[in-house]
C-alpha positions as CSV (number, residue, x, y, z in Angstrom):
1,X,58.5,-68.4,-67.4
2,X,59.7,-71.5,-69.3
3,X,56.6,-74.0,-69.2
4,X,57.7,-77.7,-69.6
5,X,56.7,-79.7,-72.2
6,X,56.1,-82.6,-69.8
7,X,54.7,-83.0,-66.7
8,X,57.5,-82.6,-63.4
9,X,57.1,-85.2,-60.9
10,X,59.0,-82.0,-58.4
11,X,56.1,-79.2,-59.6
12,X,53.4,-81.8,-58.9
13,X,54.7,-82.4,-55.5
14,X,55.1,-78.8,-54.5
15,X,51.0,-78.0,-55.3
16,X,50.5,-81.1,-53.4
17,X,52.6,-79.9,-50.3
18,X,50.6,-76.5,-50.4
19,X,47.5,-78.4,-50.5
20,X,47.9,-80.6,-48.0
21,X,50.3,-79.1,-45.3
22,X,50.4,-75.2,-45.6
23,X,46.9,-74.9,-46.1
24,X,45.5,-79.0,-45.1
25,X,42.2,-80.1,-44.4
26,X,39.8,-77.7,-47.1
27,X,36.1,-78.2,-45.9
28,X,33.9,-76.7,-48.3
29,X,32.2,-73.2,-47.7
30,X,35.5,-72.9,-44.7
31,X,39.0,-71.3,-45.0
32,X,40.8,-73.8,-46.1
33,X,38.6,-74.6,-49.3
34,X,38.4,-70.5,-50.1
35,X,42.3,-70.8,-49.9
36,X,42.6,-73.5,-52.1
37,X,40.4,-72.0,-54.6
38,X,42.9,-68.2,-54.3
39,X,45.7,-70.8,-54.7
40,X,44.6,-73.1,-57.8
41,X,43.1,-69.6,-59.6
42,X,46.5,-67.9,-59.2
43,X,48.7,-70.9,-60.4
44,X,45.6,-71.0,-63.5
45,X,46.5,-67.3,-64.5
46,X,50.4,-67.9,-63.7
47,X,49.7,-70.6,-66.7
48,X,48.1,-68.0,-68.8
49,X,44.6,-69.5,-68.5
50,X,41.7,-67.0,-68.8
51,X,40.3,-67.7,-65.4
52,X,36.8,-67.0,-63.8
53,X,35.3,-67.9,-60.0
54,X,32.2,-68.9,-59.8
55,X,31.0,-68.9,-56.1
56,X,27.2,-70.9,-55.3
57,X,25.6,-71.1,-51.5
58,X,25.9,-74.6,-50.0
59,X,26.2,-75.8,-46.2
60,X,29.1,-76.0,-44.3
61,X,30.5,-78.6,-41.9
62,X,30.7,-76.4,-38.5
63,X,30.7,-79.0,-35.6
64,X,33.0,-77.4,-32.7
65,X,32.7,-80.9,-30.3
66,X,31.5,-84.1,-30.4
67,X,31.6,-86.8,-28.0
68,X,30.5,-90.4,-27.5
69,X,30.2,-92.4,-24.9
70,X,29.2,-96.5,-24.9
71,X,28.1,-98.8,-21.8
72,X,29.6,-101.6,-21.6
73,X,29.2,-104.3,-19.0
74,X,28.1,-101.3,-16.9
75,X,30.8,-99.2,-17.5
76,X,31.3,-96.0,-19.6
77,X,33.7,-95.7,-22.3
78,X,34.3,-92.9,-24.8
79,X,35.4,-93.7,-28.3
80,X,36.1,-91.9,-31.3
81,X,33.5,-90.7,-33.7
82,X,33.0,-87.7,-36.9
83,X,30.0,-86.4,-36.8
84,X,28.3,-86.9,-40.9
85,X,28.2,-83.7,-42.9
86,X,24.7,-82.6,-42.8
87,X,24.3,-84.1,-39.3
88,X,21.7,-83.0,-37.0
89,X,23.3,-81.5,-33.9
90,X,22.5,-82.5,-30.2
91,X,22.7,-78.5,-29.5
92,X,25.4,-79.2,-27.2
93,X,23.6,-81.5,-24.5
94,X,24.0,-84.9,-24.3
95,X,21.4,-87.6,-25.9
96,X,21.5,-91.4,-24.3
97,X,19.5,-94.2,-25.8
98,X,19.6,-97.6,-26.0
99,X,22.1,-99.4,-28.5
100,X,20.3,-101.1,-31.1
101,X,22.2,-103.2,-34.1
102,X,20.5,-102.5,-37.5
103,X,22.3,-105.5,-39.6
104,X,21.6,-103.7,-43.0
105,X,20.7,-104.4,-45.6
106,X,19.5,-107.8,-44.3
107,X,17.1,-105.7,-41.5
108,X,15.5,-104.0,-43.9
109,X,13.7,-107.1,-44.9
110,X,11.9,-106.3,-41.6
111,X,8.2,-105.2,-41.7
112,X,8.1,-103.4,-38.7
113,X,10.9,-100.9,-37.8
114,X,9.1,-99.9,-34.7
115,X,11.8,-101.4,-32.5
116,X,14.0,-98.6,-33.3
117,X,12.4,-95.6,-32.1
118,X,14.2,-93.4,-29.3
119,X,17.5,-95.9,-29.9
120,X,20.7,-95.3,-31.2
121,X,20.7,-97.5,-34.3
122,X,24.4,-98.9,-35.1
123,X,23.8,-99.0,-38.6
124,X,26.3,-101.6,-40.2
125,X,26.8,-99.7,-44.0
126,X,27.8,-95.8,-44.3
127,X,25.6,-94.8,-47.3
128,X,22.0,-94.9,-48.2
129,X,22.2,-95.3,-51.7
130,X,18.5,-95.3,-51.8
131,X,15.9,-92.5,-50.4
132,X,13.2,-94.8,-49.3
133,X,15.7,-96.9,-47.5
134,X,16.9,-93.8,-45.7
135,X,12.9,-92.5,-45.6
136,X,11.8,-95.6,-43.7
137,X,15.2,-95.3,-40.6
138,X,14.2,-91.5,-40.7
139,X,10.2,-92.4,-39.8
140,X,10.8,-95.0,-37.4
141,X,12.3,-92.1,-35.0
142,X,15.5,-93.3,-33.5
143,X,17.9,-91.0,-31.2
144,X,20.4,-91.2,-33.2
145,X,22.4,-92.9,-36.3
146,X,26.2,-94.8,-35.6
147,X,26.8,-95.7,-39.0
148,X,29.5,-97.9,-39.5
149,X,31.6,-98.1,-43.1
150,X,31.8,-101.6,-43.6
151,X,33.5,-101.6,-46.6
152,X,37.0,-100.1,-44.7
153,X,37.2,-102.6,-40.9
154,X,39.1,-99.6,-40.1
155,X,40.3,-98.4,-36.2
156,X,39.4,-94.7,-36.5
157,X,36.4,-93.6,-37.7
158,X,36.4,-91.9,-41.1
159,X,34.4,-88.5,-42.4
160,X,31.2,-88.3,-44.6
161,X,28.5,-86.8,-45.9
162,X,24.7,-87.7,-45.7
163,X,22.8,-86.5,-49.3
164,X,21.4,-83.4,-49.1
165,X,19.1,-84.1,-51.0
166,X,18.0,-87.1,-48.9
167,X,18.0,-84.5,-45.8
168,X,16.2,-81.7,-47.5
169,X,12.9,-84.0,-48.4
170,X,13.0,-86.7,-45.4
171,X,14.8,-85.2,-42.4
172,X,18.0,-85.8,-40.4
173,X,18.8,-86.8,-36.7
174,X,22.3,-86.3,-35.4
175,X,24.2,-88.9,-37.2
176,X,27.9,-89.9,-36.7
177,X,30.6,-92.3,-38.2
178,X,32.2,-95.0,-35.7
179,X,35.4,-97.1,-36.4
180,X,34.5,-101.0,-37.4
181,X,36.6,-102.2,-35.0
182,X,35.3,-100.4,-32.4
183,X,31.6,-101.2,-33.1
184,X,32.9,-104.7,-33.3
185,X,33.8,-104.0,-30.0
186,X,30.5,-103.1,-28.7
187,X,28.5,-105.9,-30.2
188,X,30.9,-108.5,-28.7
189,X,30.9,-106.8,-25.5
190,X,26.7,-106.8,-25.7
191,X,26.9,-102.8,-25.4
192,X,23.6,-101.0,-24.0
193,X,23.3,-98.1,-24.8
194,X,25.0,-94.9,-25.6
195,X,25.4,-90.8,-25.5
196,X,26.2,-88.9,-27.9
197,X,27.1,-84.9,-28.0
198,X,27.1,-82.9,-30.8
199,X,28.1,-79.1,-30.8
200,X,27.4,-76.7,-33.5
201,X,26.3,-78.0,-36.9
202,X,25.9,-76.9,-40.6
203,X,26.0,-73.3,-41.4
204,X,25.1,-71.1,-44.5
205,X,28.4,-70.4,-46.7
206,X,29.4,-70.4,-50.3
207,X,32.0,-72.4,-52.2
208,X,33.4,-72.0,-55.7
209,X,34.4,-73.6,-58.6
210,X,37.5,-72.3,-60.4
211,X,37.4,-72.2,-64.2
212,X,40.6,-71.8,-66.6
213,X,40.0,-71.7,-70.1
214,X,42.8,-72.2,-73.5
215,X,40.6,-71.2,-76.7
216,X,40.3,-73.0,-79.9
217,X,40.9,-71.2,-82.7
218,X,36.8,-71.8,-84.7
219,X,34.1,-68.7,-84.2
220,X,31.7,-71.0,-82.0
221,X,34.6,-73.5,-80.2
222,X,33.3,-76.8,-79.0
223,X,34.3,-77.5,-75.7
224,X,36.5,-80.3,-74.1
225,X,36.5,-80.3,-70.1
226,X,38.5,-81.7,-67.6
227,X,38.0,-81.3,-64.1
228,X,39.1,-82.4,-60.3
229,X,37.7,-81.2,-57.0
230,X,39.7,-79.2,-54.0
231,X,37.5,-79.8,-51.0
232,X,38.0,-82.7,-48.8
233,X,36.0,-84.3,-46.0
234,X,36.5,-83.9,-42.2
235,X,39.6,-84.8,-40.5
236,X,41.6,-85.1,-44.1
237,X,44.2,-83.3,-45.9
238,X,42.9,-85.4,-48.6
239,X,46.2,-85.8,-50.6
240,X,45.2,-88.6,-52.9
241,X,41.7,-87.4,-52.5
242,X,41.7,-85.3,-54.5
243,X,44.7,-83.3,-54.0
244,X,46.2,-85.8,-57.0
245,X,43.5,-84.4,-58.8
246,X,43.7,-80.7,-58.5
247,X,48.0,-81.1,-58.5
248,X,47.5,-83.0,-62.0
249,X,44.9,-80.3,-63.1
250,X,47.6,-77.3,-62.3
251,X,50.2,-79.4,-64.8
252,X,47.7,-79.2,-66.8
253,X,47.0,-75.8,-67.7
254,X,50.9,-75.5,-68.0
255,X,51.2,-77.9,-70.6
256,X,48.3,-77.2,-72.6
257,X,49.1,-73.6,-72.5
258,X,51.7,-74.1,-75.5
259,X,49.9,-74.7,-79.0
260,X,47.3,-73.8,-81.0
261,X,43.8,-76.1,-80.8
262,X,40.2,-75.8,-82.7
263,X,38.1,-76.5,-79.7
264,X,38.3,-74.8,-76.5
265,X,40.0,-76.9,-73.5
266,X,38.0,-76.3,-70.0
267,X,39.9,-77.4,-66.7
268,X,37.7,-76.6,-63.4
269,X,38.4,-77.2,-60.1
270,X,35.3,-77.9,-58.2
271,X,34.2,-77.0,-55.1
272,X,31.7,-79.1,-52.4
273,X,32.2,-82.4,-53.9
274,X,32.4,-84.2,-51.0
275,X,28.6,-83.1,-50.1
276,X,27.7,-85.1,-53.6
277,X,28.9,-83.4,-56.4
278,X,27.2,-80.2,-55.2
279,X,29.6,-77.8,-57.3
280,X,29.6,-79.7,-61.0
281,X,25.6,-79.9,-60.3
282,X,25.8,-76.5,-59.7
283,X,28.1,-75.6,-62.6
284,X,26.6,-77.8,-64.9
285,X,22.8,-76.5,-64.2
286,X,23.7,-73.3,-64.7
287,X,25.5,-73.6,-67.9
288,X,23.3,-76.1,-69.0
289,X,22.0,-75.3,-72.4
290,X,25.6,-74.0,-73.0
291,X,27.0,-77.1,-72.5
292,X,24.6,-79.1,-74.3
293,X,25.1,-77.2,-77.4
294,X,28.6,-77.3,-77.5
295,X,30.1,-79.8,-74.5
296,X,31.8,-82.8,-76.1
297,X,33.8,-84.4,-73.7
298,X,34.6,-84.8,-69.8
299,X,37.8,-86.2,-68.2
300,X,37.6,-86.1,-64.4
301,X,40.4,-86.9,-61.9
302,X,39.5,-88.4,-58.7
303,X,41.9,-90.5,-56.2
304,X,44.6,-91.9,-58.8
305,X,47.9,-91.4,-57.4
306,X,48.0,-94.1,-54.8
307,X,51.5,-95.7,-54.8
308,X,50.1,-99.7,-54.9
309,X,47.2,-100.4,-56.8
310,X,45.5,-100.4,-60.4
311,X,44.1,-97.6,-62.6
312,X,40.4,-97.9,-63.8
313,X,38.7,-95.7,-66.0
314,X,34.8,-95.5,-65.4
315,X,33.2,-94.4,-68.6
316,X,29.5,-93.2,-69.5
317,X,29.2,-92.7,-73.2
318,X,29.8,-94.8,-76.3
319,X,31.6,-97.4,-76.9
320,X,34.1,-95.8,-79.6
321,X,34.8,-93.2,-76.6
322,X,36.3,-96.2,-74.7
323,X,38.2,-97.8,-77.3
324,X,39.9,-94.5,-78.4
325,X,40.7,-94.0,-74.9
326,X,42.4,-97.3,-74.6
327,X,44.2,-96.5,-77.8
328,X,45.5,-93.3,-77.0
329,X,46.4,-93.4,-73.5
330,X,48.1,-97.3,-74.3
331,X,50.0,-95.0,-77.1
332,X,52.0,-93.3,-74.3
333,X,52.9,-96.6,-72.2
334,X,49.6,-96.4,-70.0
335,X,47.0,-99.1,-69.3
336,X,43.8,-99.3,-67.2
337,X,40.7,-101.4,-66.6
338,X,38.0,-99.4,-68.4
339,X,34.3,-99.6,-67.4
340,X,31.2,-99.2,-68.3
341,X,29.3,-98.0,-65.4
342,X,27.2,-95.1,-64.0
343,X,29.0,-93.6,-60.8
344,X,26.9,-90.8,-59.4
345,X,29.7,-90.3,-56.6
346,X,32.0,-88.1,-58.7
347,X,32.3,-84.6,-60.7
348,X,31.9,-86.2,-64.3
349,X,28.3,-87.1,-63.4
350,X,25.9,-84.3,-63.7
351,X,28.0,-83.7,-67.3
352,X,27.1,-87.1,-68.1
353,X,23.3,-86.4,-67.4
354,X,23.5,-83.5,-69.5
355,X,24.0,-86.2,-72.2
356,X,27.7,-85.1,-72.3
357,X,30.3,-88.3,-72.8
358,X,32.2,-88.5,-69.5
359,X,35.1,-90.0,-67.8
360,X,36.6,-90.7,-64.4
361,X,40.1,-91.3,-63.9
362,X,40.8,-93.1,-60.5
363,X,43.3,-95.3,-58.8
364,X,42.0,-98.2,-56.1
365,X,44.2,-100.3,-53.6
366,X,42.1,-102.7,-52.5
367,X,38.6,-104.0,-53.9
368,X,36.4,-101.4,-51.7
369,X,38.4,-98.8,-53.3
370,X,41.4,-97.2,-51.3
371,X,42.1,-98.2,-47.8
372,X,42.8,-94.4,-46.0
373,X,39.7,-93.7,-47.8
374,X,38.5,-90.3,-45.7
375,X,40.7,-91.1,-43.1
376,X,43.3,-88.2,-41.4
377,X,46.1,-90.7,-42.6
378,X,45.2,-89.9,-46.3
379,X,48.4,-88.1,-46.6
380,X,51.6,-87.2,-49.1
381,X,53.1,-91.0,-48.1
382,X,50.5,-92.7,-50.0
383,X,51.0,-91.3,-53.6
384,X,53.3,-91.2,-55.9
385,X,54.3,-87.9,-57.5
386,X,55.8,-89.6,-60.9
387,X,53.1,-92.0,-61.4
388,X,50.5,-89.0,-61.4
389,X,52.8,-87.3,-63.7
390,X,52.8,-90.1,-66.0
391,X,49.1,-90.4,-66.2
392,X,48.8,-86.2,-66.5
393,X,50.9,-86.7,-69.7
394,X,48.5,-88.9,-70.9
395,X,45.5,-87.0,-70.2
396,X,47.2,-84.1,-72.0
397,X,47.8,-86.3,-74.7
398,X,44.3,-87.2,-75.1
399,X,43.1,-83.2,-74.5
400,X,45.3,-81.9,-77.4
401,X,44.3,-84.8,-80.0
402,X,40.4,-83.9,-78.5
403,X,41.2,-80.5,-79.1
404,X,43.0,-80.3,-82.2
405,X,41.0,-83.2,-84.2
406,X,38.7,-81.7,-87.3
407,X,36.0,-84.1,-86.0
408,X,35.5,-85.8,-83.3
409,X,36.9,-89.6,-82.7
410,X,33.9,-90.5,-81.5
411,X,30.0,-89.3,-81.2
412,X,29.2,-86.9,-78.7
413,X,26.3,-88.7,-77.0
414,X,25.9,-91.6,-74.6
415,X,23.6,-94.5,-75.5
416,X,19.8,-94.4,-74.2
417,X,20.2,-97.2,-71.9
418,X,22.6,-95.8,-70.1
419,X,21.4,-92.2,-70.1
420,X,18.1,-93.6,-69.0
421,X,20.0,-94.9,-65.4
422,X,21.8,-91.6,-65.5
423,X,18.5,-90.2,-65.6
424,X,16.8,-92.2,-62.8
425,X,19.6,-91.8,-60.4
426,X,20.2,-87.9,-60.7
427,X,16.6,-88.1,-59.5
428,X,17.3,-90.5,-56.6
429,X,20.3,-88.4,-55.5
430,X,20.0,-85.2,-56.3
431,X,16.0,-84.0,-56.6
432,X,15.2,-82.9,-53.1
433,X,11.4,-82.3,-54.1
434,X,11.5,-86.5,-55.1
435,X,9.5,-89.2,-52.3
């Protein structure tokens, strides 16, 4: 097979059609995510990759029906809702409380939280970033959660996850995701109360993350990684997220499969990262001490081919990382906003709190971040084929130099301050023994 030597705008758009309309929305631990996975290993080997699965248990999203209906001015109205990954289910029968507004995180100030019990709390914010926020809402026994992502004022309601983490060590009561405008709706209209049915609910399955591997030519190889995530949330063929990401990782393995390199170039695909990372935690604890001893570098792609919008680069790990970054990928005509900031959201994290200098690669349209953001709409019309293939060429820039260099550009640590936060949150997030 004759390989390009750069990445085709046309081969990047074909994985992305497969992704996203022949197989579509890829849930973790379902169908659709164990065909991406056959898919992404076979185009790996077709490369000339050597390829390994690595399947892990995790919970899947099983919800067959969900329905919610709102009183308002005495009459009953059904709206549109997606019921949270992790979600408590109603067991089919119908719950109806009173609709309370929870004005977060300005109602958290509150002392007592009794007022909630038996309601269904509208919870303005989508995320509880912190466990004792979520701890002190779980113990004040509402019905239900609405929560509402205020970051998007969007007309459909998008899909999420809760933390399991958060759910394994506090507890979960059916929760569900409502549009903005529609909740705006509701409080306008002084809204009562509500019912909520939810069918079916999380199930035991496993996931996988897909490894392909181009060897470096020393005895004991130090590794360079690079990875992307094929799952997506409910409701989403996920195109930009992250089929960019797994469509640029593909390229990947056929560019870098021409040449000779000293350190050994890693691509994975990861599996149940829209339940938090739950695949490259899994991956990365249980290669740990592997990695440790000879992980030097990881480039993750999430989200970046969004037609409109500007490219930022979210960095954990030394400063001379950043700058060589800036150097090299500004070498081949590209230019981003580089950060330095500790995002526990994404598939370069749990390398990053193995002490492992860590990237994320990511594209934003608006200042929350992208607006079809989880949303069914999140589709091939909103990227752009040759601006991800411009950005994989750098990346495989920056992967040969890594890979071919007699020493590294930069040291391969991350400064104690920041490992320190890297530290504290993995704990937050991800220890489901932590109160």
């Amino acid at each position: 097979m004759n390989v390009p030597q750069t990445a085709q705008p046309q081969r990047i758009l074909q994985d992305l059609q497969v992704l996203t309309r022949d197989i579509g929305v890829r849930l973790a631990g379902t169908h659709g995510e164990h065909a991406a996975a056959e898919f992404i290993a076979g185009q790996f080997r077709a490369a000339g990759a050597n390829v390994s699965v690595e399947e892990f248990p995790m919970m899947a999203y099983e919800f067959r029906d969900h329905r919610l209906g709102v009183n308002i001015n005495g009459k009953w109205t059904e709206f549109a809702c997606v019921p949270f990954c992790h979600s408590a289910s109603t067991g089919g029968q119908t719950l109806e409380a009173p609709l309370v507004v929870f004005e977060s995180p300005a109602d958290l100030g509150r002392s007592d939280l009794t007022s909630l019990e038996g309601a269904a709390v509208l919870h303005l914010g989508a995320h509880f970033q912190s466990r004792g926020q979520y701890q002190r809402l779980i113990d004040s026994k509402p019905a239900m959660l609405l929560l509402v992502d205020v970051r998007y004022p969007c007309t459909v309601p998008l899909g999420d996850s809760l933390f399991p983490a958060f759910c394994n060590s506090v507890g979960v009561v059916p929760t569900i995701n409502v549009a903005y405008q529609d909740a705006w709706r509701w409080v306008n209209g002084k809204a009562k109360s509500v019912r909520l049915t939810i069918d079916g609910g999380m199930r035991e399955a496993r996931s996988a993350n897909v490894i392909a591997d181009f060897p470096g030519d020393r005895a004991d190889p130090e590794l360079i990684l690079c990875g992307a995530h094929h799952d997506t949330q409910a409701g989403s063929v996920g195109a930009d997220d992250n089929g960019s990401g797994v469509a640029g990782l593909l390229e990947l393995s056929r560019l870098l499969s021409h040449g000779n390199r000293q350190r050994t170039i890693r691509l994975i695909s990861f599996g149940t990262e829209e339940q938090l990372s739950v695949g490259s935690a899994a991956y990365s604890t249980k290669h740990s001490q592997f990695l440790k001893e000879r992980g030097r570098f990881m480039f993750n792609l999430d989200s970046y081919g969004s037609f409109m919008g500007w490219t930022r680069v979210s960095c954990n790990g030394p400063a001379a990382m950043r700058d060589y970054l800036g150097r090299q990928l500004a070498s081949q005509g590209l230019y981003a906003e580089y950060r330095e900031e500790v995002t526990p959201y994404a598939d370069h994290y749990p390398f990053a709190k193995l002490g492992i200098p860590a990237v994320m690669l990511r594209r934003l349209n608006c200042t929350s971040g992208r607006f079809f953001h989880h949303r069914p709409d999140d589709d091939l019309s909103k990227i752009d084929p040759l601006l991800i293939s411009r950005w994989i060429n750098g990346v495989a820039h920056v992967l040969n130099d890594l890979g071919s260099a007699g020493r590294m550009p930069f040291p391969a640590e991350i400064p104690e301050s920041e490992q320190t936060t890297i530290d504290s949150l993995w704990k937050e997030l991800f220890d489901s023994t932590a109160l």
